[in-house]
Structures are given as C-alpha cells and as structure tokens.
C-alpha positions in Angstrom: 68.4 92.2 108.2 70.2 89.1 108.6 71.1 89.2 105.0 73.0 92.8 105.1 74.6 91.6 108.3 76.1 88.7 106.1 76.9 90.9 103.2 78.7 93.5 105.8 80.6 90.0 107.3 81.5 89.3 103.9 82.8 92.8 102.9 84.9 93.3 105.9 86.3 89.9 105.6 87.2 90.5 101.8 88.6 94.4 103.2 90.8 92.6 105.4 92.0 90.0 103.2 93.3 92.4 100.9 95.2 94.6 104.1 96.6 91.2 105.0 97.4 90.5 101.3 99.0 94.1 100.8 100.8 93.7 103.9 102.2 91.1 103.4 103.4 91.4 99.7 105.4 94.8 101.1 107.4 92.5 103.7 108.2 90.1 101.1 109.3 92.5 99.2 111.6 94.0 101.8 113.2 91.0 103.2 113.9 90.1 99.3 115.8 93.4 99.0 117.4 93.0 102.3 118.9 89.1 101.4 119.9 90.6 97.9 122.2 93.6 99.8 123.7 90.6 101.7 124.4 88.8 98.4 125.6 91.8 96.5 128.0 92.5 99.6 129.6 89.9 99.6 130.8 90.3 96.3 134.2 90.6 96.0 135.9 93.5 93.7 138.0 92.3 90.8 137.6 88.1 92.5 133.7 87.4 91.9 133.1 86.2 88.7 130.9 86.5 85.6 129.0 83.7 86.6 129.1 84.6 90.6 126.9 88.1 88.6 125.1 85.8 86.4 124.0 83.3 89.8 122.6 86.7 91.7 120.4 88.1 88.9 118.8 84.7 88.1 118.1 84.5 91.8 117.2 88.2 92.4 115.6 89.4 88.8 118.5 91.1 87.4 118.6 92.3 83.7 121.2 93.3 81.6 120.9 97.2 80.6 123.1 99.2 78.5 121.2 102.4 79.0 117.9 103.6 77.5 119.1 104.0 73.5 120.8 100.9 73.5 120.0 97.4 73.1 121.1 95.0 76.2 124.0 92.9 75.8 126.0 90.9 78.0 129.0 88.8 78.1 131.9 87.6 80.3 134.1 90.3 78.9 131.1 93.3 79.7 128.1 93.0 81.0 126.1 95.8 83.3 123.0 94.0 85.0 120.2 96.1 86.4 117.6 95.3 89.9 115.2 96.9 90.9 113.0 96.4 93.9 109.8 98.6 94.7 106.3 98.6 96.7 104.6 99.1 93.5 101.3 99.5 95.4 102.4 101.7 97.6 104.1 103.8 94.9 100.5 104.3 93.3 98.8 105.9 96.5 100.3 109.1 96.3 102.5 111.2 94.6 105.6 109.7 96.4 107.6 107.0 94.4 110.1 105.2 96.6 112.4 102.4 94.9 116.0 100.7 95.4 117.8 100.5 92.2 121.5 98.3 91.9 123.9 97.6 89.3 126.4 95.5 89.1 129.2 95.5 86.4 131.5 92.6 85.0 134.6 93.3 82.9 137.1 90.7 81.6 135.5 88.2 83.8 135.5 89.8 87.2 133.1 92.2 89.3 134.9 95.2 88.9 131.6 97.7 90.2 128.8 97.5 92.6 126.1 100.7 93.2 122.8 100.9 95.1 120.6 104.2 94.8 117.8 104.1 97.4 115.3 106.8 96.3 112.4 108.7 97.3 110.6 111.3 94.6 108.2 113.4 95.6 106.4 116.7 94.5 109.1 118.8 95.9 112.6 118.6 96.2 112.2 119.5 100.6 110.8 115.8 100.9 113.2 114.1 98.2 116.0 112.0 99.5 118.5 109.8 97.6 121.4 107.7 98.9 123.5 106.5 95.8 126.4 103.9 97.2 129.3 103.1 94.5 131.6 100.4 95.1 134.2 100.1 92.4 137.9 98.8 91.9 138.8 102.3 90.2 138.8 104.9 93.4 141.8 106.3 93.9 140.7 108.0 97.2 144.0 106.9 100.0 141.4 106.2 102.7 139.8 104.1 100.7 136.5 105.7 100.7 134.9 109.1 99.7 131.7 110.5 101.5 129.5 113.4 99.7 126.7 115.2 101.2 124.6 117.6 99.4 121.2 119.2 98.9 121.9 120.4 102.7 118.9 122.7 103.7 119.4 125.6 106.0 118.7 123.5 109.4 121.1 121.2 108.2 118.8 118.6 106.9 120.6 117.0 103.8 119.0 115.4 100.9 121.5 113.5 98.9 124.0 110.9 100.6 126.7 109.4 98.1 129.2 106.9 99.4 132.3 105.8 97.2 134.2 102.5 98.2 137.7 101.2 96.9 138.8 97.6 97.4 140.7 99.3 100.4 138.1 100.5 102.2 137.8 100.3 106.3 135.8 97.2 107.2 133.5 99.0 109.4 132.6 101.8 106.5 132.1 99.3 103.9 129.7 97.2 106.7 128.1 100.8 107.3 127.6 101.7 103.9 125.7 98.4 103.1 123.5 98.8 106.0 120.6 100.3 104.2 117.1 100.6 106.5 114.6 99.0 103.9 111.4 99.3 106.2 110.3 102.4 104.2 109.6 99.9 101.4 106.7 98.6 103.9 103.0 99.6 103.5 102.8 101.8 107.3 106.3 102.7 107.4 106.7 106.4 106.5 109.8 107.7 106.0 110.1 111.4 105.7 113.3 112.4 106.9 117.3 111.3 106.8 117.6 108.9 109.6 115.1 106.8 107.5 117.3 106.8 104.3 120.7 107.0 105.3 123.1 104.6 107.2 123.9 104.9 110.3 127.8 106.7 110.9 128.0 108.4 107.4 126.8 111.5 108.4 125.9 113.9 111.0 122.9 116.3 111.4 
C-alpha cells in the first residue's frame, strides 16, 4: 500500500513538472515574440541599417530566405531575413496551428520593409484568422496608411486584417498596428475570435 502511494506521489509530481515545464516554455516563448515586435518597431524605414537587421536576427533567430526554390543569400545590398515564433507543443494538440511569422528586408544598406503575419489555421476557414501588417517605404497611400478587411462573414465577423504603413504614417496607427495580443501563443489561452487577433482601433465589428 505504501508503495503505490509513493509511486502515485511520484507520478503526479512528474505530471506536474511537465504542466509547469509546458507552461512555462509557452510564456517564454511569448514575452520573446513580444520584445522582438518592440525591436522590429523601432526600426526605422530607409535609416536602420544592414547591420541594425543583421544585430536583430542574431538576437531573435532570423534567417535569410529567398523563397522556397531558392537558395538563401544575403548581403548589404539585398537581403530578406525570415522569424518565426510558435507554441510548437501546443500546435501538435489539435488540428489548430497558430504562429507569428516576420520579415524584414534590406536594400542598398537600409531597412526599406518590415511585415508581421499572425496566423491561426484550422480545419475550416469559420475559425481561421490572419492579420498580415506591411510596413514598407514604397506606399504611396496620402494618409500614410491603408487598412483591408476581408473574409467578413454574414454577422460581420471578419477573418483577415491587413494593415499597410508608409514612412508617413500617423503615430498612433503605426503604435496600434504593432500592438499585436500574443497571449494566444500561451498553453490556456484560447483564442477563437477577432478581438483575440486583431489590434485594438483597426477595425470595427
């Protein structure tokens, strides 16, 4: 008797390690992602610098990608760099596969293009969500930014959120834009609808 009480002490200890564990490698994860944002933010368009790019993918992970058929290359004159940050546990409990995805591009020495896609890929399209930020030198938009909402179901739910930014853009919608809720990259955080993806003042239900 004594001996399956120690073996059930010794099983629920072990149980709970690994919840603690598990736990605690999903808020690492999200305050990771949340102090890279910061960093990618503060990036300026067409100042930062090659190695200002080079400093934030040593520090966050970041690869150099070129697309799937091509080999990776980068250099001071062009260079694309890749991050990706993920619950990979949590990704394998179900069929949902959340993950933020950024890219950052360099040409001719300078940071000339910044995008974020925060995704969540599910079975059907009803529970998919995906907010795609791009923050280039090239828009052309006169306000300085461009909103898109599509995927809009018939109780005016919408599924995709895409935000453009130009070097002019407002303060306060570039500040919006970057405040991206990461909790659903946390083991018991659930997140099943738009308030949980999108930021805050770039759209309206």
């Amino acid at each position: 008797m004594y001996k399956k009480h120690v073996i059930w002490l010794a099983s629920v200890g072990v149980l709970c390690a690994l919840v603690a564990g598990f736990w605690w490698m999903g808020i690492r994860q999200r305050e990771r992602a949340r102090a890279f944002l910061k960093d990618l933010a503060s990036l300026q368009l067409g100042t930062s610098t090659f190695s200002d790019a080079q400093q934030l993918a040593r520090k966050y992970g970041g690869k150099p990608y070129n697309g799937p058929a091509r080999e990776p290359t980068c250099s001071v004159d062009d260079c694309d760099l890749s991050f990706l940050f993920e619950n990979a546990l949590k990704n394998r409990q179900g069929e949902r596969t959340l993950s933020l995805d950024a890219g950052l591009t360099v040409k001719n020495g300078k940071v000339v293009r910044k995008q974020i896609d925060l995704t969540l890929m599910t079975t059907t399209w009803a529970t998919q969500f995906l907010y795609t930020l791009v923050d280039s030198v090239s828009l052309a938009d006169p306000r300085g930014y461009h909103v898109t909402i599509s995927k809009v179901q018939a109780h005016g739910i919408p599924h995709v959120l895409e935000v453009r930014l130009g070097p002019t853009a407002p303060a306060a919608v570039r500040k919006s834009a970057y405040s991206i809720n990461l909790s659903c990259l946390t083991l018991w955080h659930r997140c099943d609808g738009p308030n949980d993806f999108f930021p805050p003042g770039l759209w309206s239900q």
